[in-house]
C-alpha positions as CSV (number, residue, x, y, z in Angstrom):
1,X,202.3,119.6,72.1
2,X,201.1,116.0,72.0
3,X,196.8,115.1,71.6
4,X,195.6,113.5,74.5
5,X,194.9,110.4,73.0
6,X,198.5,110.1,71.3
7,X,199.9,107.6,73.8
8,X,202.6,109.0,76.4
9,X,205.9,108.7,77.2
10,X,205.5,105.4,80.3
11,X,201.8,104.8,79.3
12,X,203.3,101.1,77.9
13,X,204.5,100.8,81.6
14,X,201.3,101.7,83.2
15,X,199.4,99.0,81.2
16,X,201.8,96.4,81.9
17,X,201.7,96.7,85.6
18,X,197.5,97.1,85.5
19,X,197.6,93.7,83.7
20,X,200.2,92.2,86.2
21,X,198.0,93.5,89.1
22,X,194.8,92.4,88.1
23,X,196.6,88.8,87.5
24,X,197.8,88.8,91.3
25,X,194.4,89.9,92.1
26,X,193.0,87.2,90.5
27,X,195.2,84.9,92.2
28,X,194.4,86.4,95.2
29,X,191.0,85.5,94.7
30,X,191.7,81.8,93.8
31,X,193.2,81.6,97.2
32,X,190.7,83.4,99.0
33,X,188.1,81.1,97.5
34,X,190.1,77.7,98.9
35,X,190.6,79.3,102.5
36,X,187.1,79.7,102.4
37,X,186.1,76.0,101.3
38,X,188.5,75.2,103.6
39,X,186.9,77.3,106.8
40,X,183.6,75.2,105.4
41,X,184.8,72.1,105.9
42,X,186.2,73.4,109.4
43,X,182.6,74.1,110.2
44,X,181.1,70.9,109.3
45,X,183.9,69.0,111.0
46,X,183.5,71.2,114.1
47,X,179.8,70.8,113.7
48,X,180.2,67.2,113.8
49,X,182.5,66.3,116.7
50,X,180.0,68.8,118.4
51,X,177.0,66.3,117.9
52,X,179.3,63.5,118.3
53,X,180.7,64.5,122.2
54,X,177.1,66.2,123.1
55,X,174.5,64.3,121.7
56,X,171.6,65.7,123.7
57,X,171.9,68.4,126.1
58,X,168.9,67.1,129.0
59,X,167.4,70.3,129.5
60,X,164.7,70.6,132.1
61,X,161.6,73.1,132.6
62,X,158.0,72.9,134.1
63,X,155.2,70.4,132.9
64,X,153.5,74.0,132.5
65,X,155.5,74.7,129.9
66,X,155.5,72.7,127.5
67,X,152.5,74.2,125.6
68,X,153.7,77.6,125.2
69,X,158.0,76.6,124.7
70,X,160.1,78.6,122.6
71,X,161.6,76.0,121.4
72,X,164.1,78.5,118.8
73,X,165.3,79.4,122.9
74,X,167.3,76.3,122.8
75,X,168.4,76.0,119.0
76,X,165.7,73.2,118.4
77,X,163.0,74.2,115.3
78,X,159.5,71.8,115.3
79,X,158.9,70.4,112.4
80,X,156.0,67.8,113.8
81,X,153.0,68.7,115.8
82,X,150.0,67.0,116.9
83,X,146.7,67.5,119.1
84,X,148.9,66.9,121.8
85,X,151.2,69.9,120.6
86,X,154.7,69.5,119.5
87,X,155.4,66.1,118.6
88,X,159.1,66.0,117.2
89,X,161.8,68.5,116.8
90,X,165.2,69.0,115.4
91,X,168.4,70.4,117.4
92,X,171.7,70.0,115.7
93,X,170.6,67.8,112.8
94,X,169.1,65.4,115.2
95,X,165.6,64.1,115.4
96,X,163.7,64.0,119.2
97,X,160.2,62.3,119.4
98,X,158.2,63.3,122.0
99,X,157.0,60.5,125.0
100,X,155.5,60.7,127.9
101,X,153.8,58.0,129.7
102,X,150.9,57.2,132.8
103,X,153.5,56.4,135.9
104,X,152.9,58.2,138.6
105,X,155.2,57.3,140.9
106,X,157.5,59.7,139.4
107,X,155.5,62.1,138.6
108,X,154.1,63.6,135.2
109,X,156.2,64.7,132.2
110,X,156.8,65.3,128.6
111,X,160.2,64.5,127.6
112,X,162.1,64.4,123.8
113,X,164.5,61.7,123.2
114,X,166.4,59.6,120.7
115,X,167.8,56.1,120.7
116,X,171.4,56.3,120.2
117,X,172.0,52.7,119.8
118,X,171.7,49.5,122.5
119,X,173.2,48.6,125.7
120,X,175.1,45.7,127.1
121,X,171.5,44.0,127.2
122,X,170.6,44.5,124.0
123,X,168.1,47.3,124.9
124,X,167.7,50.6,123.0
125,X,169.5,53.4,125.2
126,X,168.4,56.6,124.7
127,X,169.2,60.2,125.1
128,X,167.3,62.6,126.7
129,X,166.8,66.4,125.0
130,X,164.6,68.1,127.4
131,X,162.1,67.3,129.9
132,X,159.2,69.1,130.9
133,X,158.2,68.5,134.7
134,X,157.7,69.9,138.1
135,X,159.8,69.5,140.3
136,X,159.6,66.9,143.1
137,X,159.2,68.3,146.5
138,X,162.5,68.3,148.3
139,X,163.0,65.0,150.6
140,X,163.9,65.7,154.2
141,X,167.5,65.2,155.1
142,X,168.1,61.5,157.4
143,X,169.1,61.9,160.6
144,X,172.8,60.3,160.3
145,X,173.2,62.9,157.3
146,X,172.2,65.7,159.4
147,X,174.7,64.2,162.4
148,X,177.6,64.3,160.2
149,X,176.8,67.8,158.6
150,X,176.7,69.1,162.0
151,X,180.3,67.1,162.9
């Protein structure tokens, strides 16, 4: 009878294939490790051309809002506030500054933009991220309109 620690018959065997195994694993794991770096760099690209084709989404809600917005609702986090309340945020890696001005022929509002560049004129052109303002009250429908509707 052999001692248990006297190696067996096919015990060479066994340690061969554990060592070829735990080479193909580590391979495996090489591989895995690029697909993953790969999927990354997927993400960021995707990310990107996501900015890129939608670079500010013009949301609307109530002037009454705008104190109490939960701002984390629509992806955006603040990261600048004021006496006025929140003064700047961030959606998608962009920057919106708050603005708001003393017209009142449309009305009052708070709105975030950005300048994406200039126009034919050579004036900034901006894009709008949300808007905070009530809405207008409805306009009544012109008589020719309401003619052809009935047609």
């Amino acid at each position: 009878m052999a001692a248990q620690n006297e190696p067996q018959p096919g015990d060479d065997r066994i340690e061969k294939l554990v060592i070829v195994l735990g080479r193909r694993i580590t391979e495996q794991n090489k591989i895995l490790h690029l697909i993953v770096e790969s999927l990354q760099a997927i993400e960021t690209s995707l990310h990107d051309i996501a900015v890129a084709s939608n670079p500010a989404p013009n949301y609307r809600r109530s002037l009454s809002e705008y104190s109490t917005f939960d701002w984390a609702s629509i992806g955006a986090t603040v990261f600048k506030e004021d006496s006025d309340g929140v003064a700047a945020v961030e959606w998608r890696g962009q920057q919106f500054i708050r603005r708001s001005d003393d017209k009142e022929k449309y009305g009052y509002a708070v709105w975030f933009s950005r300048c994406v560049g200039k126009d034919a004129d050579n004036n900034n052109k901006y894009v709008r991220f949300i808007t905070f303002k009530d809405a207008s009250e409805p306009e009544p429908v012109a008589s020719k309109t309401k003619k052809a509707i009935g047609s």
